[in-house]
C-alpha positions in Angstrom: 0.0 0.0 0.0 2.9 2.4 0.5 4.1 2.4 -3.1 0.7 2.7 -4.6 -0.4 5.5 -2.2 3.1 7.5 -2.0 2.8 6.9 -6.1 -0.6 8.4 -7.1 0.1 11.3 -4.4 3.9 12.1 -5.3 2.1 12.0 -9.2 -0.5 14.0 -8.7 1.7 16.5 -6.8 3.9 16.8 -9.8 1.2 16.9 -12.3 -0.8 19.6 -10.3 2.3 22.2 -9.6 2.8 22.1 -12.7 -0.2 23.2 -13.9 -0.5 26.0 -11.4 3.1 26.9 -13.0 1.7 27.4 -16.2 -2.0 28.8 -15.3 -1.0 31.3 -12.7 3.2 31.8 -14.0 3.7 35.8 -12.4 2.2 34.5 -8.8 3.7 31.2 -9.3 7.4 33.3 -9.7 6.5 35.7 -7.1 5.7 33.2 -4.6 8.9 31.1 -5.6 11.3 33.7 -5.7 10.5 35.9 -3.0 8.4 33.4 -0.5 10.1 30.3 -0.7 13.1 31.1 -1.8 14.6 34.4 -0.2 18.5 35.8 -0.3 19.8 34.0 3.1 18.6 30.1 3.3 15.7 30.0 5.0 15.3 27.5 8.1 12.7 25.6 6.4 15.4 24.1 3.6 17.0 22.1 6.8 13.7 20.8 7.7 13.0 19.9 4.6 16.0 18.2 4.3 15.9 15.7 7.3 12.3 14.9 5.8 13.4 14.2 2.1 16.1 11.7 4.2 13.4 10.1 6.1 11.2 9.4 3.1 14.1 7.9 1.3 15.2 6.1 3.9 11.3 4.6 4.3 11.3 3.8 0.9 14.2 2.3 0.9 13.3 0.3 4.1 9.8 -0.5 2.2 11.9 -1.6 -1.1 14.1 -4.5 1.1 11.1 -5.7 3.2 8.3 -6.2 1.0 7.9 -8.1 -2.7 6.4 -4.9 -4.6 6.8 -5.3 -8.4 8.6 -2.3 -10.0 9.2 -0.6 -6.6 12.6 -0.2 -7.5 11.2 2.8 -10.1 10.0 4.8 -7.6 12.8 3.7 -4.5 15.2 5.4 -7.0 13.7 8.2 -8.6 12.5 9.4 -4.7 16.4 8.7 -4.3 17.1 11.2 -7.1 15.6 13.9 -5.3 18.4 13.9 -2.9 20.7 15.9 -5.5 18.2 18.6 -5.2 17.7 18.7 -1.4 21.7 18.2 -1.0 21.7 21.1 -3.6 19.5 23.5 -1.5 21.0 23.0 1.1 24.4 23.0 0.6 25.1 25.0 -2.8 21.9 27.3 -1.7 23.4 30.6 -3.8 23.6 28.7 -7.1 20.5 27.3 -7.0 18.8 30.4 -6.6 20.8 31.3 -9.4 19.3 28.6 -11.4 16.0 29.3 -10.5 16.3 32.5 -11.2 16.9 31.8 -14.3 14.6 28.8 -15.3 12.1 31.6 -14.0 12.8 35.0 -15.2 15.4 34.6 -17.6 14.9 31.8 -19.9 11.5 29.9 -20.0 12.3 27.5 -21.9 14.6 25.4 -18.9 11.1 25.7 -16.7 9.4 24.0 -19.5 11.6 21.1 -20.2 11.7 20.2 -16.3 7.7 20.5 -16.4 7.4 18.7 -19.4 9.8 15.8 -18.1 7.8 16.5 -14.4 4.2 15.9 -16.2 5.3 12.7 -18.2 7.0 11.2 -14.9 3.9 12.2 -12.8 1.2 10.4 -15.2 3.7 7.3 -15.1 3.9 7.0 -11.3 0.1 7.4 -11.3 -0.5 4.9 -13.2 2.2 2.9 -11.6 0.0 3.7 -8.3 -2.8 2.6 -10.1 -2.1 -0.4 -12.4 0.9 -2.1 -11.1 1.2 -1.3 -7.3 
């Protein structure tokens, strides 16, 4: 049950920021660029941190105990999000950098990763759905 519920969610999640991305993109920057992420690192990126650890580390724990076809998909691409968490946290002024610019600068970065987002987020619902 943990694979096909963290699935559909982290899919819909992916699918559904996106959209909002594209539908509202001036609030969507506004709240990204001076909300979530400010000039100094705000306190929540450590938070957030320790909980991208634990849900890899519950996945992981989730992938060695039980016998869940194709978990392995999802144990690693959850996995793959630590490069952005390590990212934030530890290289915090070049990321904003890179936001910035996916952002303001040059759309077309933000749509590639949304693209690539809304494809991946279709497949893990439907891995939520059909397979898990």
């Amino acid at each position: 049950m943990y694979f096909k519920l963290f699935s559909i969610i982290w899919g819909a999640l992916m699918i559904g920021i996106t959209l909002i991305m594209h539908i509202i993109p001036k609030q969507w920057n506004d709240f990204e660029l001076n909300k979530i992420y400010t000039e100094e690192r705000p306190k929540w990126v450590l938070a957030a941190g320790a909980i991208a650890i634990l849900i890899v580390a519950t996945t992981w724990y989730k992938e060695m105990t039980t016998d869940i076809s194709f978990s392995i998909f999802l144990t690693l691409l959850v996995t793959i999000t630590l490069i952005k968490i390590a990212h934030i946290m530890f290289n915090y002024v070049n990321f904003i950098n890179f936001v910035i610019k996916a952002l303001v600068e040059d759309r077309s970065i933000i749509n590639k990763i949304n693209v690539t987002t809304t494809v991946l987020g279709l497949f893990l619902i439907l891995f939520g759905f059909f397979i898990y």
